[in-house]
PDB file of the backbone (N, CA, C, O) and the ligand in Angstrom, with CONECT records:
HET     ZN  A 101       1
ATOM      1  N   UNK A   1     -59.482 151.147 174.311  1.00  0.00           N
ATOM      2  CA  UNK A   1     -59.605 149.685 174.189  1.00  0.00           C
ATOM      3  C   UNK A   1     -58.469 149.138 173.335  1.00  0.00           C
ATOM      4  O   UNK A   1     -58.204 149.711 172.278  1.00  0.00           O
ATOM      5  N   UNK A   2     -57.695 147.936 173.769  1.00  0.00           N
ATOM      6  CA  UNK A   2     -56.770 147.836 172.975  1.00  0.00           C
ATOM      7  C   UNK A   2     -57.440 147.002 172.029  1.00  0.00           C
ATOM      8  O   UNK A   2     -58.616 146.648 172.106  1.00  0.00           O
ATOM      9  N   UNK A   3     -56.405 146.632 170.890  1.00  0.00           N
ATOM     10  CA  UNK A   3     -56.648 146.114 169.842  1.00  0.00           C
ATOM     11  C   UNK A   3     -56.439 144.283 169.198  1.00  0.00           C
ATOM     12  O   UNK A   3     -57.108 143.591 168.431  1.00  0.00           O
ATOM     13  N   UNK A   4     -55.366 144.084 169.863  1.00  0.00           N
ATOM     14  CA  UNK A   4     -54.673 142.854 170.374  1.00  0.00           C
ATOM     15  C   UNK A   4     -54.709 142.631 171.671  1.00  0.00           C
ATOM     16  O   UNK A   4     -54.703 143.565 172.473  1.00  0.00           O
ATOM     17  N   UNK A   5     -54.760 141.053 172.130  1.00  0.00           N
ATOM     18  CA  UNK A   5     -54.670 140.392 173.304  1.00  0.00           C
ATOM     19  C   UNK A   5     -53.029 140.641 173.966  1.00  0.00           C
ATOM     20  O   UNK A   5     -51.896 140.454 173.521  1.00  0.00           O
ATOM     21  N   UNK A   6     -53.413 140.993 174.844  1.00  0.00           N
ATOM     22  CA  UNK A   6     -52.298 140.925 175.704  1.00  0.00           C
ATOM     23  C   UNK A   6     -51.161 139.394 176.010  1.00  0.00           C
ATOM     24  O   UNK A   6     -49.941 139.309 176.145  1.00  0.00           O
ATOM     25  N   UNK A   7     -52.266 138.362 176.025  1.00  0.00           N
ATOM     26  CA  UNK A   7     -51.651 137.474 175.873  1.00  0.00           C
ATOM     27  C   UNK A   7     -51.075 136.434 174.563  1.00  0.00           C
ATOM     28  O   UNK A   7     -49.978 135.928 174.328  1.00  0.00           O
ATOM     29  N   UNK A   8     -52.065 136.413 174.042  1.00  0.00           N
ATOM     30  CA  UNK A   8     -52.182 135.860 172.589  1.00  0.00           C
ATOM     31  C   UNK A   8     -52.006 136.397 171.272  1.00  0.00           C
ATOM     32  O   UNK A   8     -51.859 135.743 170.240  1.00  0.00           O
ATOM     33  N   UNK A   9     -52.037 137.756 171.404  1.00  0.00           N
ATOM     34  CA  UNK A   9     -52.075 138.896 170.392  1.00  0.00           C
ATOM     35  C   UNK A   9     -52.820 138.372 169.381  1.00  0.00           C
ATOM     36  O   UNK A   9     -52.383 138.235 168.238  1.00  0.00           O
ATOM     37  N   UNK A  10     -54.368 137.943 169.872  1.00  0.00           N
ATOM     38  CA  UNK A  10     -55.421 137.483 169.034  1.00  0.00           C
ATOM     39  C   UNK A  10     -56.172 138.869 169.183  1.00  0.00           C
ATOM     40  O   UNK A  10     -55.948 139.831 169.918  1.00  0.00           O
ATOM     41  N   UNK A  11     -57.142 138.630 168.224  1.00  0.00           N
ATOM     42  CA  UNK A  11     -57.840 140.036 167.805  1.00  0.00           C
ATOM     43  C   UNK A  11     -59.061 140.606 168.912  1.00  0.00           C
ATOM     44  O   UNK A  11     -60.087 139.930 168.842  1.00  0.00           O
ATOM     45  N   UNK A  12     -59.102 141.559 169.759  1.00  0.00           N
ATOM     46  CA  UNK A  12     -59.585 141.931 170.676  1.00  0.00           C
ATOM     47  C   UNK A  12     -60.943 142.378 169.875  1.00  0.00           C
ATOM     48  O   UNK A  12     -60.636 142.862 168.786  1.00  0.00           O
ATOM     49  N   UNK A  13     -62.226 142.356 170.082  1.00  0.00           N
ATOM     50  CA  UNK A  13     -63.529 142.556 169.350  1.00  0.00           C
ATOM     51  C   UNK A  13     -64.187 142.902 170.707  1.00  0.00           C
ATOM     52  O   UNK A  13     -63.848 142.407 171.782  1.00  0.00           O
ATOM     53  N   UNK A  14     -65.489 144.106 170.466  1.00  0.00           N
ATOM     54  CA  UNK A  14     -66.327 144.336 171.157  1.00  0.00           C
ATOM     55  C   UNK A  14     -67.466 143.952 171.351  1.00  0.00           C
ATOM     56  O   UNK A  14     -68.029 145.046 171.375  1.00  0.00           O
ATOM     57  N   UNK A  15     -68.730 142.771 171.609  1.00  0.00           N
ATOM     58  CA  UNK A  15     -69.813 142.221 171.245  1.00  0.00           C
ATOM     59  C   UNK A  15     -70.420 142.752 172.715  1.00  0.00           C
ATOM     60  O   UNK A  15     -69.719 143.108 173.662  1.00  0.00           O
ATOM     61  N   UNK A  16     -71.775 142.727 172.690  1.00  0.00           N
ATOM     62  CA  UNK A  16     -73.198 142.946 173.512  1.00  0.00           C
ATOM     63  C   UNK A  16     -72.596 141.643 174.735  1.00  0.00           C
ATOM     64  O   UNK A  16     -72.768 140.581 174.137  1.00  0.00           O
ATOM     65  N   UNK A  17     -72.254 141.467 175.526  1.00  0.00           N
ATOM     66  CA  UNK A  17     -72.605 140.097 176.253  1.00  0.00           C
ATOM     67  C   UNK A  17     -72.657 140.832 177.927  1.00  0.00           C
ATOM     68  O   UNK A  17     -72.432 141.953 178.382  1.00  0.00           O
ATOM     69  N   UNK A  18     -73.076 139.529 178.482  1.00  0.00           N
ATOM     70  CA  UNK A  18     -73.433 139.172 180.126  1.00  0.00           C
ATOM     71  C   UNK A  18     -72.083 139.158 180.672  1.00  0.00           C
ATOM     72  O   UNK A  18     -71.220 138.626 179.973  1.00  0.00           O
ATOM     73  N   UNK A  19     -71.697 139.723 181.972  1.00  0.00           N
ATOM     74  CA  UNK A  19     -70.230 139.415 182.453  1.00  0.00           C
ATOM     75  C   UNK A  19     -71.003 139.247 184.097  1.00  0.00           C
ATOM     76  O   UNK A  19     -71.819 139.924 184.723  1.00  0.00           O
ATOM     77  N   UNK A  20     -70.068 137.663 184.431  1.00  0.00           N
ATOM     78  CA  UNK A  20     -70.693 137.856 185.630  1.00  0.00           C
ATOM     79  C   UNK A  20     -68.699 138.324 186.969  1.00  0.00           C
ATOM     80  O   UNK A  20     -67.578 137.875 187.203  1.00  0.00           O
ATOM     81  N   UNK A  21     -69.665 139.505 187.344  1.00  0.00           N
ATOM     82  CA  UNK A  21     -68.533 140.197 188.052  1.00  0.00           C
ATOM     83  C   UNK A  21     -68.832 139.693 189.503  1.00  0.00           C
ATOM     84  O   UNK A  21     -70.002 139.550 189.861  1.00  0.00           O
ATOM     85  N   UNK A  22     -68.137 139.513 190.062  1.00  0.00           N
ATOM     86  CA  UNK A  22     -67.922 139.340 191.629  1.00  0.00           C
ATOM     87  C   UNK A  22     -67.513 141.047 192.468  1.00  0.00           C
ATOM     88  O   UNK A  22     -66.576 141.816 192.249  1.00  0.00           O
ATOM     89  N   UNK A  23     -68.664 141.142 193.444  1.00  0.00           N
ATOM     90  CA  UNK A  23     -68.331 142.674 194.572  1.00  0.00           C
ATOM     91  C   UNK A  23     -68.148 141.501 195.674  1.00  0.00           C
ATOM     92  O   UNK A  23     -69.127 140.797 195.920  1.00  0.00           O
ATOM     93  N   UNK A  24     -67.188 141.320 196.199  1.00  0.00           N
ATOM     94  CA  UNK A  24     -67.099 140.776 197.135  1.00  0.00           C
ATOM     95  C   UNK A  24     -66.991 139.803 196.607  1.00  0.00           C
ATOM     96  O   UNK A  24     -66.305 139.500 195.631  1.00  0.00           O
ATOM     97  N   UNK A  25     -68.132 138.837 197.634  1.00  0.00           N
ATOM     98  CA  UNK A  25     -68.932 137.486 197.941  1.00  0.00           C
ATOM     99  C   UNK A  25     -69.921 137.403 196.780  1.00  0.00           C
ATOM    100  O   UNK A  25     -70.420 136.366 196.343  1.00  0.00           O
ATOM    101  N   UNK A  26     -70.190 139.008 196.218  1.00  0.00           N
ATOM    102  CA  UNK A  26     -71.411 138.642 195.769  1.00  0.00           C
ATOM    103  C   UNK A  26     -71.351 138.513 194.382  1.00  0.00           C
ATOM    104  O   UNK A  26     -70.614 139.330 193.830  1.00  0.00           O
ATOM    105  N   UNK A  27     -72.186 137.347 193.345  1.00  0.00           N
ATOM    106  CA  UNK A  27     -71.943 137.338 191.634  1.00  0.00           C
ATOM    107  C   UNK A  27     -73.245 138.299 191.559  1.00  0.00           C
ATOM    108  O   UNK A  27     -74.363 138.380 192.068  1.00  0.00           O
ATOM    109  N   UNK A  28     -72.278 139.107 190.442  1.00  0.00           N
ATOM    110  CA  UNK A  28     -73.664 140.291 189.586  1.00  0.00           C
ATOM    111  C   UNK A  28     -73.538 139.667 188.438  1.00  0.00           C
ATOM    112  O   UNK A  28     -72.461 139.199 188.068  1.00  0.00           O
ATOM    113  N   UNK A  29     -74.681 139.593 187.722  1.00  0.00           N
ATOM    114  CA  UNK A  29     -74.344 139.183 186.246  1.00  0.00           C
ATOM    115  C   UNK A  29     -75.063 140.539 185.986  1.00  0.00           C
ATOM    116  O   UNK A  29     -75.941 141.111 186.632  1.00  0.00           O
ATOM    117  N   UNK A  30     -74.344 140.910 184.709  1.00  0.00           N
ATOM    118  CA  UNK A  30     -74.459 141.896 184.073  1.00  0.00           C
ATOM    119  C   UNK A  30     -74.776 141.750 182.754  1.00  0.00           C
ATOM    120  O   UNK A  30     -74.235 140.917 182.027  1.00  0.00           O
ATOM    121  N   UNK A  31     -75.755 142.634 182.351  1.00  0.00           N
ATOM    122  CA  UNK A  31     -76.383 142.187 180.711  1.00  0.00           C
ATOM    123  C   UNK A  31     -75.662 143.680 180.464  1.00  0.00           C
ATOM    124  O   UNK A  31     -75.384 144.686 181.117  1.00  0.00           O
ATOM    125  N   UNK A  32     -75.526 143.105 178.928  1.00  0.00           N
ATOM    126  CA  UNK A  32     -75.448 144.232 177.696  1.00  0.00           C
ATOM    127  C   UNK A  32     -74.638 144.947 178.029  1.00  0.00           C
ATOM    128  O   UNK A  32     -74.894 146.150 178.004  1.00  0.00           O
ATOM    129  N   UNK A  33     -73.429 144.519 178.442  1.00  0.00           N
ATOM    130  CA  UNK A  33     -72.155 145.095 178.619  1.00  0.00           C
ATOM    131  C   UNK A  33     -70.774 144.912 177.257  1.00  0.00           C
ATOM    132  O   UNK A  33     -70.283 143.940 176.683  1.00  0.00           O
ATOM    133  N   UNK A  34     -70.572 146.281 177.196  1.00  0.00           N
ATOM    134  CA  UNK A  34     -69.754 145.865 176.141  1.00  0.00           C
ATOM    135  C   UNK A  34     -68.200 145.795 176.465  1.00  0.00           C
ATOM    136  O   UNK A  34     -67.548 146.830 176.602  1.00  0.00           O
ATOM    137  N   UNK A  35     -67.644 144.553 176.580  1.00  0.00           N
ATOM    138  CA  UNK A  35     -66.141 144.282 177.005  1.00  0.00           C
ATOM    139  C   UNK A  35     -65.830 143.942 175.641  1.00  0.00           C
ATOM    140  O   UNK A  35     -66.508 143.648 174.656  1.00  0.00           O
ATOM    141  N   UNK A  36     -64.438 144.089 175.909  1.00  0.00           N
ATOM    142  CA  UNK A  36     -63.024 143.348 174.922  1.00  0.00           C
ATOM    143  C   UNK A  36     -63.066 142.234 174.776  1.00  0.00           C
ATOM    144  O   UNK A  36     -62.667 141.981 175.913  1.00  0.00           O
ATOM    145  N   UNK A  37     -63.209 141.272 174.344  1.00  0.00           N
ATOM    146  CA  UNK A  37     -63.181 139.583 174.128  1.00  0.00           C
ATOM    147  C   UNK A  37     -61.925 139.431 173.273  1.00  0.00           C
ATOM    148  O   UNK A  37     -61.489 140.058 172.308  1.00  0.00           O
ATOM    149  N   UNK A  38     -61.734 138.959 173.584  1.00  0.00           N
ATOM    150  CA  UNK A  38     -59.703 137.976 172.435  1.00  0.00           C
ATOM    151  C   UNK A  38     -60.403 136.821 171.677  1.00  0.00           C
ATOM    152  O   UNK A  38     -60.564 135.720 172.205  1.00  0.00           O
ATOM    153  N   UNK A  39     -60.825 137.118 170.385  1.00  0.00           N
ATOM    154  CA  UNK A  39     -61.425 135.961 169.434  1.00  0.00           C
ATOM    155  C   UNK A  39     -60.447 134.591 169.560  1.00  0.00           C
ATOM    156  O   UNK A  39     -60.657 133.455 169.135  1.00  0.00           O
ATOM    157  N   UNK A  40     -59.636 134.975 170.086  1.00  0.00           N
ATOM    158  CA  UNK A  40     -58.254 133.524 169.943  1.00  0.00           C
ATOM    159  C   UNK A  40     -58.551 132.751 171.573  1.00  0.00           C
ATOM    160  O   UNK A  40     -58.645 131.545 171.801  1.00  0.00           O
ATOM    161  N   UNK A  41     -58.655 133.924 172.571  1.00  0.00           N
ATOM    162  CA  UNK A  41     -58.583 132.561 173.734  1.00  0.00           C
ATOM    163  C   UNK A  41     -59.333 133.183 174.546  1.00  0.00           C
ATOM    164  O   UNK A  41     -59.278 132.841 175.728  1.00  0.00           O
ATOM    165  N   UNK A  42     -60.173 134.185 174.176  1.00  0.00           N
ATOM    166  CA  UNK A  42     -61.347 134.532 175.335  1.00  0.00           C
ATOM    167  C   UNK A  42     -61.271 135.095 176.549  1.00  0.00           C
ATOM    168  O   UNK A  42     -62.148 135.053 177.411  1.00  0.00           O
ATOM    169  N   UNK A  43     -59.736 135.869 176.654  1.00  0.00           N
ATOM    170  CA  UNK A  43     -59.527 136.959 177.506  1.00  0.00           C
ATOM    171  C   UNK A  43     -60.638 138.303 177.373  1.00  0.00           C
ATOM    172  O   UNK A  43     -61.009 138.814 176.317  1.00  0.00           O
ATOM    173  N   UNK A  44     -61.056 138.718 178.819  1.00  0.00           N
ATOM    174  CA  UNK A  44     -61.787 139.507 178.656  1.00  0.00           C
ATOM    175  C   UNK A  44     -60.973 140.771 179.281  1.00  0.00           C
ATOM    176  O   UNK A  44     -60.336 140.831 180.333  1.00  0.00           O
ATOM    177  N   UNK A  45     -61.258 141.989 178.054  1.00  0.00           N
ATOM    178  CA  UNK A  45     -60.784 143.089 178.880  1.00  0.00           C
ATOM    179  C   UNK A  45     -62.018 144.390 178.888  1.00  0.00           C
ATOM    180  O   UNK A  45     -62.887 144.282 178.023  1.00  0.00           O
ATOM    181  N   UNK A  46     -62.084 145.327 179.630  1.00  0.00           N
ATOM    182  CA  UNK A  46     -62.495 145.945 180.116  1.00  0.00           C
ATOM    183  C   UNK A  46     -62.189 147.665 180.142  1.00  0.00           C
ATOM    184  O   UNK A  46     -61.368 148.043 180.978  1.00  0.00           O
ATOM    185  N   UNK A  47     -62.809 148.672 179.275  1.00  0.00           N
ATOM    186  CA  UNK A  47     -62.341 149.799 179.616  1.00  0.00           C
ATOM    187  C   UNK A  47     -62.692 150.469 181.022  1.00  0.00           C
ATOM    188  O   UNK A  47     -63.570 150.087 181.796  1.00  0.00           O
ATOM    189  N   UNK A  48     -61.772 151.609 181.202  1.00  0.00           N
ATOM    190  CA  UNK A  48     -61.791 152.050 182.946  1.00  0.00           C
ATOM    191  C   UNK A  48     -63.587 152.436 182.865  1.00  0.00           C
ATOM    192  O   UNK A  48     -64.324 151.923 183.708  1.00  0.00           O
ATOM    193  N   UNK A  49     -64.181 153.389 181.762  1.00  0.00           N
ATOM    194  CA  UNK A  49     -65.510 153.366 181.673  1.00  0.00           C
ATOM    195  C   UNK A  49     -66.532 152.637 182.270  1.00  0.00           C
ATOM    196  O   UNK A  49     -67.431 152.892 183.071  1.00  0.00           O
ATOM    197  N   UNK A  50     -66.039 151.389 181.493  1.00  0.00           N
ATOM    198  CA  UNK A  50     -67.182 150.336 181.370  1.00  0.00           C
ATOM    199  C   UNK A  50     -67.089 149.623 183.014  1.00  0.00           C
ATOM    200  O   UNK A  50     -68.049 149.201 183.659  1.00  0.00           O
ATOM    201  N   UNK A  51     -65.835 149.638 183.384  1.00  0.00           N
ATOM    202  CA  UNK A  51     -65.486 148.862 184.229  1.00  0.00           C
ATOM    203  C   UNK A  51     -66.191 149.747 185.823  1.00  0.00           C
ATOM    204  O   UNK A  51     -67.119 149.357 186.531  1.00  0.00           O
ATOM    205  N   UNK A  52     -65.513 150.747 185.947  1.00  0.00           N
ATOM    206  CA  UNK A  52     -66.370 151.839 186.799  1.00  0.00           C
ATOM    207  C   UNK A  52     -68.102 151.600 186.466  1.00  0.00           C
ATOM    208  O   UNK A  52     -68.879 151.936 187.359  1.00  0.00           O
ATOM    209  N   UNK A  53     -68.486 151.204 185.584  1.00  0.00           N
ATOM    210  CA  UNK A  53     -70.354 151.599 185.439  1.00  0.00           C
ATOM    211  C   UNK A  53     -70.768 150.262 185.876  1.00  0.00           C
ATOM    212  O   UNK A  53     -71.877 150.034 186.359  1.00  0.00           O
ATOM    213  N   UNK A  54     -69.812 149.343 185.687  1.00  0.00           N
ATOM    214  CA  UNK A  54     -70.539 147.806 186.449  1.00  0.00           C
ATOM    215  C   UNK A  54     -70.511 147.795 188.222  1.00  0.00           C
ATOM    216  O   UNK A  54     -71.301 147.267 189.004  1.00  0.00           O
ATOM    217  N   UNK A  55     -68.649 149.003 188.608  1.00  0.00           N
ATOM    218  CA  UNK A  55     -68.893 148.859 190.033  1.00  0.00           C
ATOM    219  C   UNK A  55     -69.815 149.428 190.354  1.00  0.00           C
ATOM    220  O   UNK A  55     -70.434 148.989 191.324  1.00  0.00           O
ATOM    221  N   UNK A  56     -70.205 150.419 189.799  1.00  0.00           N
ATOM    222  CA  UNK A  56     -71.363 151.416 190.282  1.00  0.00           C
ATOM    223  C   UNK A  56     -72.563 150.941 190.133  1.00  0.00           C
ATOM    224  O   UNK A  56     -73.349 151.414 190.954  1.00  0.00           O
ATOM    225  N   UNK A  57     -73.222 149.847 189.073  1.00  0.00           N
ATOM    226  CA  UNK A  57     -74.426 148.945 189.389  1.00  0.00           C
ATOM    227  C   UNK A  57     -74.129 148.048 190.503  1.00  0.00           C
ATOM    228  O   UNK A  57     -74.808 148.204 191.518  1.00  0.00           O
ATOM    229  N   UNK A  58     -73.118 147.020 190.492  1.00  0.00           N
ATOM    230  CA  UNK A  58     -73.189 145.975 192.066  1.00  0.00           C
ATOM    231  C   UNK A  58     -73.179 146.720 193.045  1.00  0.00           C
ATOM    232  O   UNK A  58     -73.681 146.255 194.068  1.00  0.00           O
ATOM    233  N   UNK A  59     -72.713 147.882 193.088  1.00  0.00           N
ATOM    234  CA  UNK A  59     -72.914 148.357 194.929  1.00  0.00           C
ATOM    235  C   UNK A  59     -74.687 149.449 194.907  1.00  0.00           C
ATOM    236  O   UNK A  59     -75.213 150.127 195.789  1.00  0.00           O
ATOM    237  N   UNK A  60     -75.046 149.185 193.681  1.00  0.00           N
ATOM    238  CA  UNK A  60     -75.855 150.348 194.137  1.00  0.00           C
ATOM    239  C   UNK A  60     -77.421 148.967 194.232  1.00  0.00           C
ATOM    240  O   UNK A  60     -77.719 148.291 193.247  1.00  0.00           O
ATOM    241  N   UNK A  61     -78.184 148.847 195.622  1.00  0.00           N
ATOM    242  CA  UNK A  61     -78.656 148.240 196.065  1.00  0.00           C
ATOM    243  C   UNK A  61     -80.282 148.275 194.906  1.00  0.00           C
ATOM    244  O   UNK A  61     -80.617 149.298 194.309  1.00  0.00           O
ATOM    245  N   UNK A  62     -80.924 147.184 194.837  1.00  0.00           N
ATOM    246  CA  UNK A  62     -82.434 147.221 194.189  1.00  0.00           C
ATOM    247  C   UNK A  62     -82.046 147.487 192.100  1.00  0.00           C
ATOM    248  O   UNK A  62     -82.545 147.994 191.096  1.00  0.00           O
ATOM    249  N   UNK A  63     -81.220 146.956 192.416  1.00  0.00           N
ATOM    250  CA  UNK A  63     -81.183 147.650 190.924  1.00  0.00           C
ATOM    251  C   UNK A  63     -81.121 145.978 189.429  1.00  0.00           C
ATOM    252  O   UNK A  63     -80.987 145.844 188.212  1.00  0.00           O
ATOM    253  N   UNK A  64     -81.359 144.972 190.882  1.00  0.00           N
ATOM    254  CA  UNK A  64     -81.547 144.143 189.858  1.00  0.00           C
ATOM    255  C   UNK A  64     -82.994 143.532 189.220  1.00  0.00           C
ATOM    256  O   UNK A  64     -84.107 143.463 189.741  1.00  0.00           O
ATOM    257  N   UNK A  65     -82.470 143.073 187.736  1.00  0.00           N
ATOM    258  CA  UNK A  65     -83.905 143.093 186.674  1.00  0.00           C
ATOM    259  C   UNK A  65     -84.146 141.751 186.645  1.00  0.00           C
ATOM    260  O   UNK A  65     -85.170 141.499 186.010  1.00  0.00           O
ATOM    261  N   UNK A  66     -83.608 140.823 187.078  1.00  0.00           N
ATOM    262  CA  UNK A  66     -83.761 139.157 187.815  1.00  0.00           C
ATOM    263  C   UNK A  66     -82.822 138.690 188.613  1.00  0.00           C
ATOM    264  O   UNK A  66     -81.809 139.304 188.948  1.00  0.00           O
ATOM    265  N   UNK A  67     -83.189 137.386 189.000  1.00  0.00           N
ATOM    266  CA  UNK A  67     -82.282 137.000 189.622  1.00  0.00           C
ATOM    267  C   UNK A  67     -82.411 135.298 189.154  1.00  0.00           C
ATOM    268  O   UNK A  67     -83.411 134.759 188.679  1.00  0.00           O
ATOM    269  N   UNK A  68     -81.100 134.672 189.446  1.00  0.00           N
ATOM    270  CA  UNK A  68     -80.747 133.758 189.040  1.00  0.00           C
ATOM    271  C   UNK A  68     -80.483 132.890 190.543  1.00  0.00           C
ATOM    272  O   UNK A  68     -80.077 133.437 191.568  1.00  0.00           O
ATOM    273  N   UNK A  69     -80.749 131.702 190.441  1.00  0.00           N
ATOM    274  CA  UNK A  69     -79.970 130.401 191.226  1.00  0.00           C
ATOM    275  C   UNK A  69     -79.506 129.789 190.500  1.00  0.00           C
ATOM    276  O   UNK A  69     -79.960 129.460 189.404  1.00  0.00           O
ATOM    277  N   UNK A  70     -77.930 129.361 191.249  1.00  0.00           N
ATOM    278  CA  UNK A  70     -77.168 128.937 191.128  1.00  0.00           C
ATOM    279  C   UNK A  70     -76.489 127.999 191.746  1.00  0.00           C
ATOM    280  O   UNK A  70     -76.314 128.183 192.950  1.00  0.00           O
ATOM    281  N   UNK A  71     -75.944 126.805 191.154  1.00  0.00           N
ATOM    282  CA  UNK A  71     -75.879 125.591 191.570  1.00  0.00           C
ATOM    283  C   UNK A  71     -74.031 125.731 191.767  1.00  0.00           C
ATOM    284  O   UNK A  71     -73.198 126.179 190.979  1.00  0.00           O
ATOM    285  N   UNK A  72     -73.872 125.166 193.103  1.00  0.00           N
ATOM    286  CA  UNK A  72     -72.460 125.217 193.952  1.00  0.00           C
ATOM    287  C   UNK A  72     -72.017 123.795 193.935  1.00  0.00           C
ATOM    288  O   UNK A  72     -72.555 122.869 194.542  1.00  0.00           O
ATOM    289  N   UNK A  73     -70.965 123.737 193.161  1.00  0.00           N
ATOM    290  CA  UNK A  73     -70.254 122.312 192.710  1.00  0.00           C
ATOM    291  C   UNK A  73     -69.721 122.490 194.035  1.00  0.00           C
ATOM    292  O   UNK A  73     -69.854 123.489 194.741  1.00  0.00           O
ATOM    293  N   UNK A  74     -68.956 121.170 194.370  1.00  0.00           N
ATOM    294  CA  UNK A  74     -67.915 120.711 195.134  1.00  0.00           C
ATOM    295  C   UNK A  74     -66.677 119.742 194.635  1.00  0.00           C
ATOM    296  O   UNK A  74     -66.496 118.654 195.181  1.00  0.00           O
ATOM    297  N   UNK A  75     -65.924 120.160 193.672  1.00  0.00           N
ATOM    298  CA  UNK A  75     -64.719 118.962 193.211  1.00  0.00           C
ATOM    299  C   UNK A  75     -64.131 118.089 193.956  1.00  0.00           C
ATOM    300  O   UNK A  75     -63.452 118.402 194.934  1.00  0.00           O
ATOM    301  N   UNK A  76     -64.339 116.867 193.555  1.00  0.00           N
ATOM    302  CA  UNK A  76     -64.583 115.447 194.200  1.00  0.00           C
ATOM    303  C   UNK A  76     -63.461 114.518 193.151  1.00  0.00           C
ATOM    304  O   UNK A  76     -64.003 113.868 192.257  1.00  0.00           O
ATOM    305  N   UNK A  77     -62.162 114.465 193.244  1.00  0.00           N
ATOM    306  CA  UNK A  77     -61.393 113.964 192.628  1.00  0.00           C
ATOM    307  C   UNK A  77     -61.690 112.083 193.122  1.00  0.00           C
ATOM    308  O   UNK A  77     -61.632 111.678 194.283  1.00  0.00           O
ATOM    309  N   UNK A  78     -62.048 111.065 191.692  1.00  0.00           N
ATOM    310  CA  UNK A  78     -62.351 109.882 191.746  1.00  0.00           C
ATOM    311  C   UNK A  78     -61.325 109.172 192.453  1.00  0.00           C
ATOM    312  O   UNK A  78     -61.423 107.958 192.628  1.00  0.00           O
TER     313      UNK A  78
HETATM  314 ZN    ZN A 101     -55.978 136.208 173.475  1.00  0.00          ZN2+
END
C-alpha cells in the first residue's frame, strides 16, 4: 500500500468503508473493505489483495447481505 497520493502526495490512510465497485453493468457495494483513501482529495487506492477479494465477491452469485435501490438522475442543463 503506498503511502502518499499519487496525485496530491496527500497522506494515503486505511479506514473500514463501503466501495461501490462496478462488474460490468452491475454496482456492488461493498462493506468493510479496507482501501487507501488520500486524506487531501479522496483518491481511492486499492491493494492487488483487496482488489482481487471484491472481484471474487461481485462475480460470485447469492452472496449479497442487502440490497439497495437506487435512484437514476438524468442531467438536464437549465
Ligand atoms: Zn490525493
Amino acid at each position: 500500500m503506498r503511502a502518499s497520493c499519487y496525485f496530491c502526495k496527500g497522506k494515503v490512510v486505511e479506514p473500514v468503508a463501503s466501495v461501490d465497485f462496478w462488474w460490468g453493468d452491475d454496482l456492488k457495494i461493498i462493506e468493510t473493505v479496507p482501501p487507501g483513501i488520500c486524506q487531501q482529495c479522496g483518491e481511492k487506492y486499492f491493494s492487488p489483495e483487496v482488489y482481487k477479494e471484491m472481484e471474487r465477491l461481485a462475480k460470485s452469485p447469492g452472496r449479497a447481505v442487502s440490497r439497495l435501490s437506487v435512484d437514476v438522475l438524468r442531467y438536464s442543463p437549465a
